[in-house]
PAGU-948541 format. One line per field, with one value per residue (C-alpha): residue number from 1; y, z, x. Coordinates in steps of 0.25 Angstrom, whole numbers, plus 5000, padded with zeros to 4 digits. Last residue first. Layout:
k <- NUM ...;
Y <- Y ...;
Z <- Z ...;
X <- X ...;
***
This chain:
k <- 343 342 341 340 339 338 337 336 335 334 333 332 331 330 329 328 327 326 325 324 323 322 321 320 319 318 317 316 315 314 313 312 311 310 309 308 307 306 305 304 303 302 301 300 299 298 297 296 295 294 293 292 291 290 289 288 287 286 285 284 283 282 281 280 279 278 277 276 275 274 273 272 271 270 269 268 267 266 265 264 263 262 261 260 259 258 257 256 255 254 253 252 251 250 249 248 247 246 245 244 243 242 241 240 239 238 237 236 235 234 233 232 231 230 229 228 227 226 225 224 223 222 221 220 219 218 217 216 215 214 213 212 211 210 209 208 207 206 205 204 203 202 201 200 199 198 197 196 195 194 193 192 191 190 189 188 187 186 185 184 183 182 181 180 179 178 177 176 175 174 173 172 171 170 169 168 167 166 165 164 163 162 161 160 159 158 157 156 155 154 153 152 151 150 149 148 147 146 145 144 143 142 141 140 139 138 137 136 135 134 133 132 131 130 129 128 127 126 125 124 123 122 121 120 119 118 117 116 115 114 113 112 111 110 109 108 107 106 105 104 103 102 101 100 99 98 97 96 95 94 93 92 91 90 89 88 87 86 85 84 83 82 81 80 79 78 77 76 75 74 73 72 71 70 69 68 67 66 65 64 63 62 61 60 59 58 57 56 55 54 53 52 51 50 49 48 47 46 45 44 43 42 41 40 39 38 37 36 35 34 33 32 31 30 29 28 27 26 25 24 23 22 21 20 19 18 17 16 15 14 13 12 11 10 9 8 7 6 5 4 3 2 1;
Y <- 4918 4933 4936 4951 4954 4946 4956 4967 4957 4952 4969 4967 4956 4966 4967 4954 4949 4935 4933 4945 4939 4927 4935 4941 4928 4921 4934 4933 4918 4919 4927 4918 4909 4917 4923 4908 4903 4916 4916 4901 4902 4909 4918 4928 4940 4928 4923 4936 4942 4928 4930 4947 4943 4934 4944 4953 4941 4936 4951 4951 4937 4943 4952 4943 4936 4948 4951 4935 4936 4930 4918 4914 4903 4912 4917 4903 4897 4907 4907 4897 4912 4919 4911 4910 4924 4926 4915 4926 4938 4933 4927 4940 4947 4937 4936 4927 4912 4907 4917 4908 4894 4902 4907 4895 4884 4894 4905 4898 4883 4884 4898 4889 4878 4887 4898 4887 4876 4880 4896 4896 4882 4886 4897 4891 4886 4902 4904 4893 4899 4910 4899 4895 4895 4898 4897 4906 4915 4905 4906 4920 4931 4940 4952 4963 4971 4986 4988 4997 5000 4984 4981 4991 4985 4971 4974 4982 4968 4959 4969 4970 4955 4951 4963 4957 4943 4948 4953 4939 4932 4941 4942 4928 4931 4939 4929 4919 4909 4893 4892 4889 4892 4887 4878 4873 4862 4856 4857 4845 4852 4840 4839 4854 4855 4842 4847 4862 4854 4848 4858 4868 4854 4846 4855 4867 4865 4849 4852 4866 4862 4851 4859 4870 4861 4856 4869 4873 4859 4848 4841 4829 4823 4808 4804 4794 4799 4812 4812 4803 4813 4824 4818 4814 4828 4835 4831 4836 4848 4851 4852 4862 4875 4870 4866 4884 4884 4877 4876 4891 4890 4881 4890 4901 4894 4891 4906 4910 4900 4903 4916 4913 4904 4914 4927 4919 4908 4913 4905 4895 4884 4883 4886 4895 4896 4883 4882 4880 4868 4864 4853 4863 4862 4864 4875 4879 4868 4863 4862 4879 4877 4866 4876 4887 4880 4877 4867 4867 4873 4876 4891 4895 4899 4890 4876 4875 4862 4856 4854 4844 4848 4856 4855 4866 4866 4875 4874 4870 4879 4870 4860 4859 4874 4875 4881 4881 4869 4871 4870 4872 4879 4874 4881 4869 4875 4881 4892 4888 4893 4890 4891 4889 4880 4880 4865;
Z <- 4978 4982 4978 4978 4989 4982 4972 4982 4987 4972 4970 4972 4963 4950 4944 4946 4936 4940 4953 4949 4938 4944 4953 4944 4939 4951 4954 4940 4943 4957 4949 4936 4944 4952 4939 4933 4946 4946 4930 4933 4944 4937 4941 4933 4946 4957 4953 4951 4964 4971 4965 4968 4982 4982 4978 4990 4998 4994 4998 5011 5014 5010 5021 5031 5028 5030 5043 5048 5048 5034 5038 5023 5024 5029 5014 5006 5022 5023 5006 5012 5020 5008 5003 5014 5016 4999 5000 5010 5002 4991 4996 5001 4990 4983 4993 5004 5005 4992 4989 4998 4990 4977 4987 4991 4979 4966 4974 4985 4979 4965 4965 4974 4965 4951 4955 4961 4953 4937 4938 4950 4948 4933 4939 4948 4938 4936 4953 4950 4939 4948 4954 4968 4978 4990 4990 5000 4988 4987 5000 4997 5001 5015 5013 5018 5029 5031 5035 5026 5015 5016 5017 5005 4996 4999 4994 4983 4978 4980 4974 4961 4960 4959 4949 4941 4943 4937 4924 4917 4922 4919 4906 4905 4910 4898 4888 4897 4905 4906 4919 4934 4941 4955 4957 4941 4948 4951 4966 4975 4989 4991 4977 4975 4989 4985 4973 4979 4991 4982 4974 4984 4992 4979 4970 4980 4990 4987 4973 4973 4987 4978 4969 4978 4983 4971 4966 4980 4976 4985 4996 5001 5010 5013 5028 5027 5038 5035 5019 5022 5033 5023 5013 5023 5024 5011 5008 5020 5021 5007 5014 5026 5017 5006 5018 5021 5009 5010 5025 5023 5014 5021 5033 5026 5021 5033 5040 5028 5032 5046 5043 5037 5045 5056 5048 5047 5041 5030 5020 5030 5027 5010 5018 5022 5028 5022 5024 5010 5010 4995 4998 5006 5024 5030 5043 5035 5031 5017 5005 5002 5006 4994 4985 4989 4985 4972 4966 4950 4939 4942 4939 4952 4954 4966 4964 4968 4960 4951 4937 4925 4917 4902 4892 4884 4869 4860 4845 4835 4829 4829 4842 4853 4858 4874 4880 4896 4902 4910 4922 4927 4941 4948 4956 4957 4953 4941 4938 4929 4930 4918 4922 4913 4917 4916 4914;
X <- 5080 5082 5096 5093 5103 5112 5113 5118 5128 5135 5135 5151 5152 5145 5159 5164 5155 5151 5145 5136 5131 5128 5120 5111 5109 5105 5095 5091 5087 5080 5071 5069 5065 5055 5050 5048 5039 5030 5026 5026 5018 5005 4994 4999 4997 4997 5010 5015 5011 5017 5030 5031 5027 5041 5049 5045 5047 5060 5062 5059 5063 5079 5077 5070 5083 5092 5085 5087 5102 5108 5119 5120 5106 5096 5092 5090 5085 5072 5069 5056 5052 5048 5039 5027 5029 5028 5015 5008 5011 5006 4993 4990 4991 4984 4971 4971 4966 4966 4978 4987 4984 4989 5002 5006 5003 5009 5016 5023 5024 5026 5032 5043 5044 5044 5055 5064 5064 5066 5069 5078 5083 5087 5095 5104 5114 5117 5119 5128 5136 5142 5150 5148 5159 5150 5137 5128 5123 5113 5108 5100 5105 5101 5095 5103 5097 5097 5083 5079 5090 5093 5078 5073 5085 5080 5066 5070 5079 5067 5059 5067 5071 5056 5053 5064 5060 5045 5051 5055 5042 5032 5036 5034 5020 5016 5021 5012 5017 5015 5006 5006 4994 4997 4984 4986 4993 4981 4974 4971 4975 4985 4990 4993 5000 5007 5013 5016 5023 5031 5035 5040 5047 5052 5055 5059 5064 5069 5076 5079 5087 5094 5096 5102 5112 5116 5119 5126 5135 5133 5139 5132 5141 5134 5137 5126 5119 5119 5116 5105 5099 5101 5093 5081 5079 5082 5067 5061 5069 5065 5052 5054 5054 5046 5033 5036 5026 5017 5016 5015 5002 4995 4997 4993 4982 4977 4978 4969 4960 4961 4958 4945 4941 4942 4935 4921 4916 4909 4901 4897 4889 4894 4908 4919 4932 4937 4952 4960 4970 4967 4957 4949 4951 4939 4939 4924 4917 4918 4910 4911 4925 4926 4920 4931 4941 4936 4928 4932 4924 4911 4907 4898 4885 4882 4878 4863 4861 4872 4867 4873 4884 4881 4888 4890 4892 4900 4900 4911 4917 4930 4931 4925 4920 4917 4905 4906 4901 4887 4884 4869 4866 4853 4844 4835 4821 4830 4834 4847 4861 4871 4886 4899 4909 4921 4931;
***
């Protein structure tokens, strides 16, 4: 509910709030009710205790229910350029232990699995589709999701936290042109390395199959848009990145949660035997598509503009190469669209 605010001078000082003016039903009048008075609240609109509130009730080095570190307090409005380093350190921190924790906790999961498998001699041999299910499944249904749910949970915040809404006209728009501008940096970025550096980005692992058909780049496409887009702008843009920009400003922030996602891609891209320059290749333009994610999401504020321009991302590129793998004629530019394969 908002409030509006009525001051009074009074021998108390008192700040009186009152409801704001709401119509019930048709024509009729508006009324305010009033709420009875809190002395010597500070001129504020109430409508929820922020952040920033609990720091002013807490000692500075206090840890907030949301994982924030207090640099300052009702005693001490300022103290000082160490805590408030260390708080930007802290949330940093936070922040990678968030993000790298989806690189390590499918492990987890797949663990106890792969013991089973061992010890009763099960061979478990799966089709790449499979494979990749199963990997969607636990990287990133259960490990970007989960950890998103239980960060949400712990620090007490409502869903509403990474600002997903249904889209407007305008920001479906958005969501067809933005692959495009995704694709095209990605592509100059690996053009400027090769002519630079003369390093070829290494491919993505899912060009490591061998004796797939065409289709299955094509049965790959509703995981792009449906579980890979939405989970992982769930976590690094919608949890990472919001929790960054209460600590540094949004430029920042989206520079940070674009290092934090890059390196999560390490295994997809060291996978064929690439040497270590052609992965820090391919990081650099995983990380040029990625600033272009975390700018989006913080220019409409909301994640499924973000998340559906992913999918539909990764799904042109699948496209493309489906394409490719069909005419014969464009076979022999199979290499230079691989380059651009940057999932």
């Amino acid at each position: 509910m908002f409030f509006a605010i009525q001051h009074r001078t009074t021998t108390h000082d008192t700040l009186r709030l009152v409801s704001a003016p709401h119509v019930v039903g048709d024509g009729a009048s508006s009324r305010a009710d009033s709420t009875p008075t809190h002395p010597r609240l500070p001129w504020v609109v109430v409508m929820a205790e922020s952040t920033d509130e609990q720091a002013d009730r807490q000692s500075v080095g206090a840890v907030t229910d949301d994982g924030q570190l207090v640099t300052s307090g009702a005693g001490d409005r300022d103290a000082g350029l160490p805590w408030t380093l260390l708080e930007k350190l802290w949330a940093v921190v936070l922040a990678a232990v968030l993000g790298f924790g989806a690189i390590l906790l499918p492990g987890l999961f797949v663990l106890p699995l792969i013991v089973a498998t061992t010890l009763l001699s099960i061979d478990l041999s799966l089709s790449p589709l499979a494979e990749l299910a199963i990997n969607f499944v636990f990287g990133q249904i259960l490990a970007m999701g989960g950890i998103t749910v239980l960060y949400l949970w712990a620090t007490g915040k409502h869903r509403s936290y990474v600002r997903a809404r249904k889209p407007t006209l305008g920001e479906l728009l958005v969501i067809l042109l933005a692959p495009f501008a995704v694709l095209f940096f990605i592509g100059g970025v690996n053009i400027v390395v090769t002519v630079l550096f003369d390093v070829e980005a290494a491919s993505h692992s899912l060009l490591n199959f061998e004796g797939v058909e065409p289709t299955f780049y094509l049965l790959l496409i509703p995981f792009m848009i449906l579980v890979v887009g939405p989970f992982e702008e769930l976590l690094y843009r919608g949890v990472i990145q919001t929790r960054l920009t209460r600590s540094f400003s949004r430029p920042s922030a989206i520079v940070l949660a674009s290092l934090i996602f890059v390196p999560i891609h390490l295994t997809a891209y060291s996978a064929g035997g690439a040497n270590p320059m052609q992965v820090l290749a391919a990081f650099g333009a995983l990380f040029a598509g990625s600033v272009i994610y975390g700018a989006l999401y913080e220019w409409t504020e909301n994640l499924t503009v973000v998340a559906m321009a992913h999918g539909l991302t990764n799904s042109i590129q699948l496209l493309v190469l489906y394409v490719i793998m069909t005419n014969e004629e464009l076979q022999e530019l199979a290499n230079q669209a691989t380059v651009l394969l940057g999932l």
